[in-house]
VODO-172968 format. One record per residue (C-alpha): residue number from 1; residue in one letter; y, z negated, x negated. Coordinates in steps of 0.02 Angstrom, whole numbers, always signed. Example, Ala and Ser with C-alpha at 12.3 -4.5 7.8 and 13.67 -1.06 7.14 Angstrom:
2
pt pos->1 code->a north->-225 up->-390 east->-615
pt pos->2 code->s north->-53 up->-357 east->-684
# end
This chain:
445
pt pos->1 code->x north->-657 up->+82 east->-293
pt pos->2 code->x north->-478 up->+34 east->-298
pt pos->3 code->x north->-454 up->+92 east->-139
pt pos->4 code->x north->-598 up->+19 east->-61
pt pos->5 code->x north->-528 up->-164 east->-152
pt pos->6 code->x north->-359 up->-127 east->-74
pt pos->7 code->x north->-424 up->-95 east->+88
pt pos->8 code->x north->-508 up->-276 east->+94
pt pos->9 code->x north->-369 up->-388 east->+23
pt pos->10 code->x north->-272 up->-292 east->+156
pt pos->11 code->x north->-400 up->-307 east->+289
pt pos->12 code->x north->-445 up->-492 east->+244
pt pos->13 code->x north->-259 up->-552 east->+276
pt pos->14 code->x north->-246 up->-474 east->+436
pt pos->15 code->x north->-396 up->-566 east->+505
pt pos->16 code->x north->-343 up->-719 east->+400
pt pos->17 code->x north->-161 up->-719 east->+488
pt pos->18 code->x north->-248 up->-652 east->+671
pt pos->19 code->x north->-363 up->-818 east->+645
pt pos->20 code->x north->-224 up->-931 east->+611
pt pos->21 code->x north->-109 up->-861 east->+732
pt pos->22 code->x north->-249 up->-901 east->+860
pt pos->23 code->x north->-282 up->-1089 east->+805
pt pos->24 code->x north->-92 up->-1100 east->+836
pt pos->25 code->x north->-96 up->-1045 east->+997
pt pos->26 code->x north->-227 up->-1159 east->+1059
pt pos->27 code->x north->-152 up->-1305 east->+983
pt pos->28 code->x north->-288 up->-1311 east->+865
pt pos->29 code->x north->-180 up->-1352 east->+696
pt pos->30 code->x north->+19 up->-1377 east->+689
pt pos->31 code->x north->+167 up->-1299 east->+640
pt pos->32 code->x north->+168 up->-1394 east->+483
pt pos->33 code->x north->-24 up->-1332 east->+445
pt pos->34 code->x north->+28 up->-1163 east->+502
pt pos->35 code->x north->+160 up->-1166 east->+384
pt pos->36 code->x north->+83 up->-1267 east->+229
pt pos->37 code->x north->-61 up->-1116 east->+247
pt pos->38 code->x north->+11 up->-975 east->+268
pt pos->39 code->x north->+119 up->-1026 east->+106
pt pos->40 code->x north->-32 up->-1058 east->+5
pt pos->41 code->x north->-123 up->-891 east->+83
pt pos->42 code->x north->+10 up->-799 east->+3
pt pos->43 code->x north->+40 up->-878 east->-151
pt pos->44 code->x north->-161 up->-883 east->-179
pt pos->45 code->x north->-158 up->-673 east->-132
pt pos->46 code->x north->-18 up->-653 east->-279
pt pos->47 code->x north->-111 up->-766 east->-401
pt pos->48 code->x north->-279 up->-659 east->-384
pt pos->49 code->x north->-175 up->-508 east->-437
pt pos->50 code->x north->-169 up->-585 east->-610
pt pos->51 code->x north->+9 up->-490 east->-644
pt pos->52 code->x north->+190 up->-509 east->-572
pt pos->53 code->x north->+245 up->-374 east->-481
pt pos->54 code->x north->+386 up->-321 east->-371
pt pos->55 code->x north->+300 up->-416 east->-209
pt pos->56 code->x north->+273 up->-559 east->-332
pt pos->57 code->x north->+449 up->-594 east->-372
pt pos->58 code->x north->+530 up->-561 east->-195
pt pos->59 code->x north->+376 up->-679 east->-119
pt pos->60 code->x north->+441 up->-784 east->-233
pt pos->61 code->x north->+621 up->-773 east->-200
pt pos->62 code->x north->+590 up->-810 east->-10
pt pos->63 code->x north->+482 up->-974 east->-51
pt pos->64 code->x north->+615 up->-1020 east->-150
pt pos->65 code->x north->+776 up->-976 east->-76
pt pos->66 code->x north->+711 up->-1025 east->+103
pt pos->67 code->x north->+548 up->-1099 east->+102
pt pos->68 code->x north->+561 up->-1235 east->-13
pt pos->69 code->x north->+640 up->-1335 east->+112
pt pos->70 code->x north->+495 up->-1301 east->+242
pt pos->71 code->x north->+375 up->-1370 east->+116
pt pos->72 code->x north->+457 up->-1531 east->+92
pt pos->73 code->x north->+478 up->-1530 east->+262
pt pos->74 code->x north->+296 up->-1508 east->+316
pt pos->75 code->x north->+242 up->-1638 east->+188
pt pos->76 code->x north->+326 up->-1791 east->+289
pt pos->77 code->x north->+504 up->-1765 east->+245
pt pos->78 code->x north->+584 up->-1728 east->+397
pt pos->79 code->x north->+771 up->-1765 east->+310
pt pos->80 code->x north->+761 up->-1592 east->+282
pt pos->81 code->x north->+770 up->-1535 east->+452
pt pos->82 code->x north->+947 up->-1593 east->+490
pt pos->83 code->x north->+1113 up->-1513 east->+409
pt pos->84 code->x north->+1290 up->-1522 east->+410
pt pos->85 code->x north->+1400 up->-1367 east->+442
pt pos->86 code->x north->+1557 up->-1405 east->+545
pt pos->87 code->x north->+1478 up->-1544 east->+618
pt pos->88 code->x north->+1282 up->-1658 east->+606
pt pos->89 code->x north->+1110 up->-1549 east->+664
pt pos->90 code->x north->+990 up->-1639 east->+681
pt pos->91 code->x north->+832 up->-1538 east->+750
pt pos->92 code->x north->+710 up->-1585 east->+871
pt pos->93 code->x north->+518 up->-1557 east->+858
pt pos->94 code->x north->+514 up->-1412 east->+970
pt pos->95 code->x north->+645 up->-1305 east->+858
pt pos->96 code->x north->+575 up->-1363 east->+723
pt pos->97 code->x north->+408 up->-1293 east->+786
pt pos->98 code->x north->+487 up->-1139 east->+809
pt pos->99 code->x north->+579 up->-1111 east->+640
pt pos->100 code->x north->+406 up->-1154 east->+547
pt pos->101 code->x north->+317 up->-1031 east->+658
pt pos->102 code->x north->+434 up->-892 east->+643
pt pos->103 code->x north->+449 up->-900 east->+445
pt pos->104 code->x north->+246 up->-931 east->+443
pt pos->105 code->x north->+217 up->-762 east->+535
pt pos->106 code->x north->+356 up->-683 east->+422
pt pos->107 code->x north->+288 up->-734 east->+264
pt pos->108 code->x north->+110 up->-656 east->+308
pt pos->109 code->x north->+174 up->-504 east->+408
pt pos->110 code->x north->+266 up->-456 east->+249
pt pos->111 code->x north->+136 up->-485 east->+119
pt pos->112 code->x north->+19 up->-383 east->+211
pt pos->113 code->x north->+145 up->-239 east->+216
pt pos->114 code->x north->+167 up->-242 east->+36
pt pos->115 code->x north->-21 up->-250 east->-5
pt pos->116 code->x north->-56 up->-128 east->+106
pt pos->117 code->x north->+41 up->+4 east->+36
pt pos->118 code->x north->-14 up->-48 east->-144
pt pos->119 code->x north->-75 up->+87 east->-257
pt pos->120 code->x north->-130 up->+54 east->-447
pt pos->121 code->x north->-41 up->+166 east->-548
pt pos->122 code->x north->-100 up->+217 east->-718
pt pos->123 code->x north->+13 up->+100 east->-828
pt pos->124 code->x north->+27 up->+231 east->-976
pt pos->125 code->x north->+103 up->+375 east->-853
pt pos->126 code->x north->+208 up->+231 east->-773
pt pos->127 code->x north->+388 up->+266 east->-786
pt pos->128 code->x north->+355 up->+425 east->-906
pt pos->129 code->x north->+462 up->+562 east->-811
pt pos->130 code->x north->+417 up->+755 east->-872
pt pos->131 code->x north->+529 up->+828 east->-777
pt pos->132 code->x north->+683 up->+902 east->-855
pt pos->133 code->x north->+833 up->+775 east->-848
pt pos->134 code->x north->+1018 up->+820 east->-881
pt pos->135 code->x north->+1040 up->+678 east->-1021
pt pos->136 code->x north->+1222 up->+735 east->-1050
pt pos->137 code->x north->+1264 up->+710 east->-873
pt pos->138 code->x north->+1197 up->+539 east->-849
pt pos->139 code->x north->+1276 up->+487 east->-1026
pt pos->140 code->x north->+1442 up->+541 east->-956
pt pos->141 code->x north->+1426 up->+464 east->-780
pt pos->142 code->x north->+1350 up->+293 east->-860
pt pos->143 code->x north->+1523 up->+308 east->-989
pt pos->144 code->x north->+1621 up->+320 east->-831
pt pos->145 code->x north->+1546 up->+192 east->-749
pt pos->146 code->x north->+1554 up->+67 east->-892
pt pos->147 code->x north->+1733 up->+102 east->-955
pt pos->148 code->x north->+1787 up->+89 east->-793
pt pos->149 code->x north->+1690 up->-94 east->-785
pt pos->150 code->x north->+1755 up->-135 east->-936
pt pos->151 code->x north->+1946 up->-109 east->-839
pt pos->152 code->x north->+1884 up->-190 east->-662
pt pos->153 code->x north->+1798 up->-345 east->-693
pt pos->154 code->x north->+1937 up->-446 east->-798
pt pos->155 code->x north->+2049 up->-405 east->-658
pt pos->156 code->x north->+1905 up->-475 east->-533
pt pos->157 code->x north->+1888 up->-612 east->-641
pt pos->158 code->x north->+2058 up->-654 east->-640
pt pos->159 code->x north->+2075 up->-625 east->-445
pt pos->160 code->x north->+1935 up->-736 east->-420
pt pos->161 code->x north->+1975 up->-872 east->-536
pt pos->162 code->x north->+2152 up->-896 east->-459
pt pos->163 code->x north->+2053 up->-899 east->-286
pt pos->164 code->x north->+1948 up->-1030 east->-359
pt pos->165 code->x north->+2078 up->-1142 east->-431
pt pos->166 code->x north->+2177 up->-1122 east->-259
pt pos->167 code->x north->+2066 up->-1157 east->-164
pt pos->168 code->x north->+1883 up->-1231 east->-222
pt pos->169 code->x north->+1698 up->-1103 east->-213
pt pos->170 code->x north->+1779 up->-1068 east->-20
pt pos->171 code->x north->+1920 up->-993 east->-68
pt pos->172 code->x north->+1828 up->-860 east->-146
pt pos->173 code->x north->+1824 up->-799 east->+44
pt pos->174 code->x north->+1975 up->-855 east->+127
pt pos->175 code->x north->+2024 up->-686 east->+154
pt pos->176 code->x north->+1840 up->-626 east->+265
pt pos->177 code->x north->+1940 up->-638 east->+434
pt pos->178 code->x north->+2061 up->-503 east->+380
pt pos->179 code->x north->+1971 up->-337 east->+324
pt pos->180 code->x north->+2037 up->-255 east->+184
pt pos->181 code->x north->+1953 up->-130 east->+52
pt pos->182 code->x north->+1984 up->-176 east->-135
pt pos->183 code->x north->+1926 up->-58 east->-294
pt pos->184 code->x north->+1880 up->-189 east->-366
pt pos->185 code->x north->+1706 up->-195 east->-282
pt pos->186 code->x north->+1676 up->-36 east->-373
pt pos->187 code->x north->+1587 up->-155 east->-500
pt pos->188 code->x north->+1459 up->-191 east->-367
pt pos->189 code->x north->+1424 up->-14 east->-363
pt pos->190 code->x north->+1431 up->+43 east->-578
pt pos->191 code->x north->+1342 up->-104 east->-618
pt pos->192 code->x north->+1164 up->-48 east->-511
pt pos->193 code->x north->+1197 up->+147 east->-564
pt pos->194 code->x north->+1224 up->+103 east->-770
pt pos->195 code->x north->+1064 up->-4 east->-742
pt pos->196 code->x north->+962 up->+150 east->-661
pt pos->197 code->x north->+1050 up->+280 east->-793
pt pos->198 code->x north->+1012 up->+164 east->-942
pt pos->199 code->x north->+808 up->+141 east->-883
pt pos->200 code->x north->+802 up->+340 east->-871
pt pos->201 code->x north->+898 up->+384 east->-1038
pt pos->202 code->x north->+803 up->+229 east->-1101
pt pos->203 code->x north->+922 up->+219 east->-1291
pt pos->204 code->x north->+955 up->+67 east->-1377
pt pos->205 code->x north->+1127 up->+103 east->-1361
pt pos->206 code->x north->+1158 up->+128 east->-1189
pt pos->207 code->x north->+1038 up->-12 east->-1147
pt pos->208 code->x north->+1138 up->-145 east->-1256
pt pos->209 code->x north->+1310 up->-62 east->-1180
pt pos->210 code->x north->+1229 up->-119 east->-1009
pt pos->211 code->x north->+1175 up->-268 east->-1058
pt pos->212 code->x north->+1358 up->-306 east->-1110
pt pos->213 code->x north->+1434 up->-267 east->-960
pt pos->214 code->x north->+1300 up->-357 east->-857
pt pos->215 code->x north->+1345 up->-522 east->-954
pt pos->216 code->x north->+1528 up->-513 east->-917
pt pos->217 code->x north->+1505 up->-477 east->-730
pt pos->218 code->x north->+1371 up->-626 east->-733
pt pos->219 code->x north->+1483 up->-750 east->-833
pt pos->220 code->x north->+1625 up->-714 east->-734
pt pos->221 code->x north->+1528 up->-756 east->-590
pt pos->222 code->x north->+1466 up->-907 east->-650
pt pos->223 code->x north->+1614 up->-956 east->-676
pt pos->224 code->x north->+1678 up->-966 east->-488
pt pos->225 code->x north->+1514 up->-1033 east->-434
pt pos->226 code->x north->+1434 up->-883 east->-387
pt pos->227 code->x north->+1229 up->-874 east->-419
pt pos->228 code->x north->+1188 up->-758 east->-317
pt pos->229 code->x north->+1202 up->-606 east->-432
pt pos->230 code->x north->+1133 up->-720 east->-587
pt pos->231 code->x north->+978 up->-757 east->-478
pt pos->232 code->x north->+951 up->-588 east->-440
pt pos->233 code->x north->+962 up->-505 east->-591
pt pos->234 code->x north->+846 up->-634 east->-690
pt pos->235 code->x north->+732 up->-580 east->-572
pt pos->236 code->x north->+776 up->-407 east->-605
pt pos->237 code->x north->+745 up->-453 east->-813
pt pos->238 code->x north->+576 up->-499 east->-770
pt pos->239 code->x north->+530 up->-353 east->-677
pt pos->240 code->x north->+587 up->-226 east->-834
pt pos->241 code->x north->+474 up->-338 east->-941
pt pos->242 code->x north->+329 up->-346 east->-819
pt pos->243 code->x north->+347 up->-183 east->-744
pt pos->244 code->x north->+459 up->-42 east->-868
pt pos->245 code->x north->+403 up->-130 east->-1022
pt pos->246 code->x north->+234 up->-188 east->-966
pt pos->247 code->x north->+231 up->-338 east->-1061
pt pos->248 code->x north->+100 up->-474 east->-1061
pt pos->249 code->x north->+192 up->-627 east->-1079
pt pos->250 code->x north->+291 up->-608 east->-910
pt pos->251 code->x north->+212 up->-762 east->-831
pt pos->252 code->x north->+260 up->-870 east->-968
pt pos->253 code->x north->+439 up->-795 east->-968
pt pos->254 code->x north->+461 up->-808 east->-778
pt pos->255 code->x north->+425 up->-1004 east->-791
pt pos->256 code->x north->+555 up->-1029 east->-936
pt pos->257 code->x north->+677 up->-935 east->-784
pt pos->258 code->x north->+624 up->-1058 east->-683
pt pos->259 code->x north->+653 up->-1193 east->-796
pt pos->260 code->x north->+836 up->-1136 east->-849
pt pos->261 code->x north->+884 up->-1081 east->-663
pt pos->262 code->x north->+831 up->-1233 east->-602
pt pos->263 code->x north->+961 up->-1361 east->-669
pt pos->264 code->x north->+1113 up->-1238 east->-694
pt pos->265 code->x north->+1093 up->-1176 east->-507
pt pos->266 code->x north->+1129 up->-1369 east->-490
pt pos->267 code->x north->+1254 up->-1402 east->-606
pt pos->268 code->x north->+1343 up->-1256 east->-539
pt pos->269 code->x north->+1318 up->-1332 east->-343
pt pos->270 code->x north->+1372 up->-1498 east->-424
pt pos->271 code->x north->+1535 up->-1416 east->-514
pt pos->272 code->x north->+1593 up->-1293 east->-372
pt pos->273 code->x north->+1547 up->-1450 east->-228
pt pos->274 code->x north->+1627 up->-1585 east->-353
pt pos->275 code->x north->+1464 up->-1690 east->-336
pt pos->276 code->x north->+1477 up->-1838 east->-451
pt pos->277 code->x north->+1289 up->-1873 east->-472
pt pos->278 code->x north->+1115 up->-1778 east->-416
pt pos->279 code->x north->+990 up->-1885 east->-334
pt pos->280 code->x north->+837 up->-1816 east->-364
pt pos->281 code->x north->+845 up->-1633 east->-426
pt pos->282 code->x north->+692 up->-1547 east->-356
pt pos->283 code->x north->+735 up->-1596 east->-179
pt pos->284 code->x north->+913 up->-1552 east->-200
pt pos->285 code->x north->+859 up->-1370 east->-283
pt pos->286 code->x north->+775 up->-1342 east->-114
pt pos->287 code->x north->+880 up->-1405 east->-2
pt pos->288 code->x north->+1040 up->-1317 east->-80
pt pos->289 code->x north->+954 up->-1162 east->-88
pt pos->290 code->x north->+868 up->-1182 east->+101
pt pos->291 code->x north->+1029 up->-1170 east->+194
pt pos->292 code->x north->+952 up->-993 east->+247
pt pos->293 code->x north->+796 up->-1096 east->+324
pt pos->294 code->x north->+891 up->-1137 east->+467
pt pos->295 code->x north->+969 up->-961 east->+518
pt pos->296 code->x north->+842 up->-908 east->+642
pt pos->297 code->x north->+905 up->-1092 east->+730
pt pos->298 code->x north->+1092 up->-1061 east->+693
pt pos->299 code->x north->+1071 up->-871 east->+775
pt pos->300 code->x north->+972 up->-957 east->+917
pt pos->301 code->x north->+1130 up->-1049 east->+965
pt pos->302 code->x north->+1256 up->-929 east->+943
pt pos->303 code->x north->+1209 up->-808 east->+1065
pt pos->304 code->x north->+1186 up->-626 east->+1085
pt pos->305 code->x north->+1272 up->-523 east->+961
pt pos->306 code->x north->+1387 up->-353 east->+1021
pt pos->307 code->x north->+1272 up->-201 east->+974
pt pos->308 code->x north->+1402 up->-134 east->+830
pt pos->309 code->x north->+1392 up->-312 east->+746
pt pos->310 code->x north->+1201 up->-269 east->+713
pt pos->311 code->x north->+1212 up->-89 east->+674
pt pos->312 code->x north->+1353 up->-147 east->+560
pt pos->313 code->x north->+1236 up->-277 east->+472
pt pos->314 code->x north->+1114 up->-135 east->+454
pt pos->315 code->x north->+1233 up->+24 east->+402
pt pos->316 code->x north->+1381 up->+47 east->+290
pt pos->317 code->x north->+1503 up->+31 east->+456
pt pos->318 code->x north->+1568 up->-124 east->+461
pt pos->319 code->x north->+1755 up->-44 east->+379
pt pos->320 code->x north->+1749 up->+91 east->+501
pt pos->321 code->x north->+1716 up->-29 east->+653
pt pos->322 code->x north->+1855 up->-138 east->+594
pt pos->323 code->x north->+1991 up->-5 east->+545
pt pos->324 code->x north->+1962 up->+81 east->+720
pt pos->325 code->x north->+1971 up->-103 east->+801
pt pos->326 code->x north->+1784 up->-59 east->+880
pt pos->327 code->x north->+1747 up->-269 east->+771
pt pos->328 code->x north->+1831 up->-409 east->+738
pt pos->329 code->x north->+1847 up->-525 east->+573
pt pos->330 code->x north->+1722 up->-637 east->+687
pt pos->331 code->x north->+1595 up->-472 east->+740
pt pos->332 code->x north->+1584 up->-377 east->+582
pt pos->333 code->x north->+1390 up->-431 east->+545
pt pos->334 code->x north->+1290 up->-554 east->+612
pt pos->335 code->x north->+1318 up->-659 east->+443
pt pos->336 code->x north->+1510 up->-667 east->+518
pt pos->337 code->x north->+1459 up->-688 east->+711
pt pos->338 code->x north->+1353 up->-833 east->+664
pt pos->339 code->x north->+1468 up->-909 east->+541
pt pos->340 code->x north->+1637 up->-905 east->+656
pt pos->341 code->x north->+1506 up->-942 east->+813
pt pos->342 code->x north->+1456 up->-1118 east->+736
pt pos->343 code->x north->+1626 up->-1167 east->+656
pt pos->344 code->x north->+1792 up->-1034 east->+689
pt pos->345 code->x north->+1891 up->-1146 east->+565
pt pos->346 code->x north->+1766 up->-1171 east->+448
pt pos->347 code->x north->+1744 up->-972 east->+451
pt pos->348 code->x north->+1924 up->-951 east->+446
pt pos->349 code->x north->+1935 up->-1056 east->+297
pt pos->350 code->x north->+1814 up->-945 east->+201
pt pos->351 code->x north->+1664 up->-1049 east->+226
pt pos->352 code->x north->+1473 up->-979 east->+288
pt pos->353 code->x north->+1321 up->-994 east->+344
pt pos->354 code->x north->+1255 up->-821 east->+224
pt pos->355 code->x north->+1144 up->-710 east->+318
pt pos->356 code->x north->+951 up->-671 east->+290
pt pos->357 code->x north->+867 up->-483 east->+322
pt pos->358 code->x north->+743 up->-578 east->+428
pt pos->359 code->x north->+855 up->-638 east->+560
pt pos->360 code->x north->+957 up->-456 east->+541
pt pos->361 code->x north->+780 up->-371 east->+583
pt pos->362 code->x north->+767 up->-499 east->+713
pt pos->363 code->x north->+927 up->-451 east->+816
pt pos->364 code->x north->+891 up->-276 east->+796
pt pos->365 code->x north->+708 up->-324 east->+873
pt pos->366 code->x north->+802 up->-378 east->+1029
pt pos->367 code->x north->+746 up->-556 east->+980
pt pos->368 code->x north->+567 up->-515 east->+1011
pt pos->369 code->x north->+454 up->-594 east->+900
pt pos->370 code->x north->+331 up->-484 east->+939
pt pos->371 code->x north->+425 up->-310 east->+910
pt pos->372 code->x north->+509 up->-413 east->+772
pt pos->373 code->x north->+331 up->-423 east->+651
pt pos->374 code->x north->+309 up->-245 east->+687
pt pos->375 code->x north->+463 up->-203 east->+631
pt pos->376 code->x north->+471 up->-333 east->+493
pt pos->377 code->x north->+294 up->-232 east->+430
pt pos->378 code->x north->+372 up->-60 east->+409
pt pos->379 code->x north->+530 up->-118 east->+332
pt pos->380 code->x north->+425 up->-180 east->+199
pt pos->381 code->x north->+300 up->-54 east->+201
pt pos->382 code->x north->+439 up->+53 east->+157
pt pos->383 code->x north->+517 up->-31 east->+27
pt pos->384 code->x north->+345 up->-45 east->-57
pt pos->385 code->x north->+301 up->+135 east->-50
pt pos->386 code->x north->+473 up->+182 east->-143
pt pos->387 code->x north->+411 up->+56 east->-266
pt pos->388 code->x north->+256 up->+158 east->-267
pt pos->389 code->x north->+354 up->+322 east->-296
pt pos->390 code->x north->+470 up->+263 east->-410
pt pos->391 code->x north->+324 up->+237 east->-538
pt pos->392 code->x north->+297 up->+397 east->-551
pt pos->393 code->x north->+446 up->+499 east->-483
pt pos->394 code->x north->+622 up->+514 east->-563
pt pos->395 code->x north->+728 up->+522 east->-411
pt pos->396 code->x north->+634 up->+403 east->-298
pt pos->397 code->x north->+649 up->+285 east->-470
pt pos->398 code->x north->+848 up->+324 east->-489
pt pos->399 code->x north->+851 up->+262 east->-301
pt pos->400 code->x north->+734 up->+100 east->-333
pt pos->401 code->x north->+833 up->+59 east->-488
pt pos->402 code->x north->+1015 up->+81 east->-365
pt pos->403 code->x north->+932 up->-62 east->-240
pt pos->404 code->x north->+824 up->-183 east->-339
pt pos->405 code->x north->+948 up->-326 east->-351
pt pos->406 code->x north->+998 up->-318 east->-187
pt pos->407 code->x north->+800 up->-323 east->-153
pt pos->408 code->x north->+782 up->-480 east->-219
pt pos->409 code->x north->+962 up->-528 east->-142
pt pos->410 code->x north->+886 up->-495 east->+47
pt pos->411 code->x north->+815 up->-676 east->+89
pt pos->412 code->x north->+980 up->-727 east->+83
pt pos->413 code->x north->+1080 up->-532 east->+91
pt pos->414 code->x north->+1087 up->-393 east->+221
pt pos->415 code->x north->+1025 up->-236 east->+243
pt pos->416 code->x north->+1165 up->-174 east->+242
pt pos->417 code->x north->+1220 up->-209 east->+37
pt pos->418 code->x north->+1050 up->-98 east->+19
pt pos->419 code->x north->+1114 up->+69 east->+149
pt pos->420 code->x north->+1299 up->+18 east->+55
pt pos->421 code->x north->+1241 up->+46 east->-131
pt pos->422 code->x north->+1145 up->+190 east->-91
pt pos->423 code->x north->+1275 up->+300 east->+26
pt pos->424 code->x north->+1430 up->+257 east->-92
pt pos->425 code->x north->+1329 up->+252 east->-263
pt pos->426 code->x north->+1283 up->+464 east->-201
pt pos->427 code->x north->+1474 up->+472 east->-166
pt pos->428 code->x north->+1526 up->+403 east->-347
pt pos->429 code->x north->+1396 up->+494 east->-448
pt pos->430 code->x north->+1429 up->+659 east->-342
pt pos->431 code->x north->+1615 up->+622 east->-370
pt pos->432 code->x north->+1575 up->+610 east->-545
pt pos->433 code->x north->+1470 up->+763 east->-563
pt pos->434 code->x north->+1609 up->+865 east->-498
pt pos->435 code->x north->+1715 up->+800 east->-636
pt pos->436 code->x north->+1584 up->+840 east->-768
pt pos->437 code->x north->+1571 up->+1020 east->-713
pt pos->438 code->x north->+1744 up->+1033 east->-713
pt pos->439 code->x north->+1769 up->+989 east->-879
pt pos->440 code->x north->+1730 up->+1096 east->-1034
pt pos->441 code->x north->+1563 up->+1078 east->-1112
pt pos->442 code->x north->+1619 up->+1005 east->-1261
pt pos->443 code->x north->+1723 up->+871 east->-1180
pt pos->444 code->x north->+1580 up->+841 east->-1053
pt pos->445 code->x north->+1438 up->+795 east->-1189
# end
């Protein structure tokens, strides 16, 4: 029966999307309508779930983070279709037309590939692992990982608040035309690997040692302007309630996030952008946040993209291209290429345009919006089916845990900070392992 009820919510937005894509193409209904629907398809498809899930929070992370603007937008404020990076766009009807349709057919072709591959789970097995687990290992590897935080991130603090001070939110990244590795971006890597070792131990004390360590990475970022991470991980929070803890208030939590995000994602835009007043805060919210709106335009314009810029944005290469001069400060990713493309000396000076998994997927398509949708559909697909497997399988869930910020972090991330945490987070715990079999077994408890 479940099946049968997946089947037709899955089969019922294909033909829904198929029928809208074909009004579109006869000129039946415009990109605003297209948009404005498909929008409301998908939010009405999450709301007849009755529960948040993992599809729930990143659909709501790209409506958000991208969208928001394309709603004002379609509903007769067509301010929001010009922008200032390096110098004024303003957009004409016909790419506008084209950036509504493109994140219209994204927005369904990735809903249907996480309903598709949804599978009810039985919520009292969920996340109850029989298998045998090492605890003594993990304890030791999350110890490692958290003293070793505990070292790293007041030096990264301190780094980036002398950044900061120099040289304003930009200065933060200055230094992204000259490649160089730091340990300090270790924390990037403990901080997802405590988080998956303290789920799977699942002790008080481990759990409030990584909700320590969390805070200080989030304050210090905070601190420098970054939201990013803070976004990420709130949605992160609600997902252990809704999901791991299987709470029932979720939906009344996640609009209290909203609430609190809201303003202090402004105050911090207004404090790292030395805004003296806010005119209007909703529109501001979602026109801050919608800079990623206009990347399929920005990509549009800066032209083709060397084939080891995209496999870099995809795969953990972009240090090897650059140390064996195969990419430049300017070619490293497609983030970079579109960035330096637009504005070299606003690139230079540390500034960017971000990046967006949707446009990466879209180079690698060969800028084919029909390969592209495909493509976009079994990224997706997979990522749901680990989410499947995860609810029921230790390592697949040890491997979810690793990625799920940077989940929520792909509307406006890359691919690559998902391939990156999962090839060096094997090489620090394996690292690690070798340590604690080294060690005597007294020592190693």
């Amino acid at each position: 029966m479940k099946l049968h009820s997946k089947m037709v919510n899955s089969s019922l937005l294909i033909l829904i999307t198929l029928f809208l894509i074909f009004l579109y193409s006869c000129d039946l209904i415009s990109s605003n309508i297209l948009f404005v629907l498909s929008v409301a398809i998908v939010i009405v498809f999450s709301l007849y779930k009755r529960r948040i899930e993992l599809q729930t929070l990143f659909l709501l992370a790209v409506i958000v983070f991208i969208l928001g603007r394309g709603v004002i937008g379609a509903f007769g404020n067509t301010d929001v279709y010009s922008v200032i990076w390096g110098r004024a766009y303003n957009l004409d009807s016909h790419h506008v037309d084209s950036l509504l349709e493109f994140w219209s057919y994204t927005l369904l072709f990735l809903y249907i590939a996480f309903i598709s591959f949804d599978k009810q789970v039985n919520e009292e097995s969920a996340y109850s692992f029989s298998d045998n687990i090492d605890y003594s290992f993990y304890r030791f590897t999350f110890s490692c990982c958290y003293y070793s935080s505990l070292i790293l991130i007041p030096i990264s603090s301190y780094s980036k608040l002398l950044a900061f001070i120099g040289g304003g939110y930009a200065g933060l990244y200055s230094g992204q035309t000259e490649y160089s590795f730091s340990f300090l971006r270790l924390i990037t890597f403990f901080i997802p690997i405590m988080f998956s070792l303290a789920l799977i131990i699942n002790e008080s004390k481990i759990k409030k040692q990584f909700v320590f360590i969390l805070s200080l990475f989030l304050i210090a970022s905070l601190i420098v302007g970054q939201r990013g991470a803070f976004g990420s991980w709130m949605l992160v929070y609600i997902w252990y309630l809704t999901c791991f803890k299987k709470k029932r208030n979720s939906t009344f939590m996640l609009v209290v996030l909203g609430a609190v995000c809201l303003p202090l994602f402004q105050f911090i835009e207004a404090y790292r952008s030395g805004l003296g007043h806010w005119d209007n805060v909703i529109f501001s919210f979602f026109t801050n946040q919608g800079m990623t709106f206009f990347m399929p335009y920005f990509y549009s314009i800066s032209g083709i993209p060397p084939v080891h810029t995209i496999l870099a944005s995809l795969l953990p290469l972009g240090g090897i291209f650059q140390t064996l001069s195969i990419s430049t400060p300017e070619t490293a990713t497609i983030s970079s290429w579109i960035s330096s493309g637009l504005s070299s000396s606003h690139f230079e000076q540390g500034y960017g345009v971000g990046s967006s998994i949707f446009v990466e997927l879209f180079a690698f398509s060969g800028n084919n919006l029909g390969i592209y949708l495909p493509v976009l559909f079994l990224f997706f697909s997979f990522i749901q089916i680990i989410n499947i497997k995860a609810m029921t399988n230790r390592k697949y869930f040890s491997v979810f845990c690793l990625i799920l910020p940077y989940i929520f972090l792909l509307p406006r991330g890359s691919i690559g900070q998902l391939t990156s945490q999962v090839f060096y987070s094997i090489i620090i715990v394996s690292f690690f392992y070798i340590i604690y079999r080294s060690l005597p077994k007294k020592l190693a408890k």
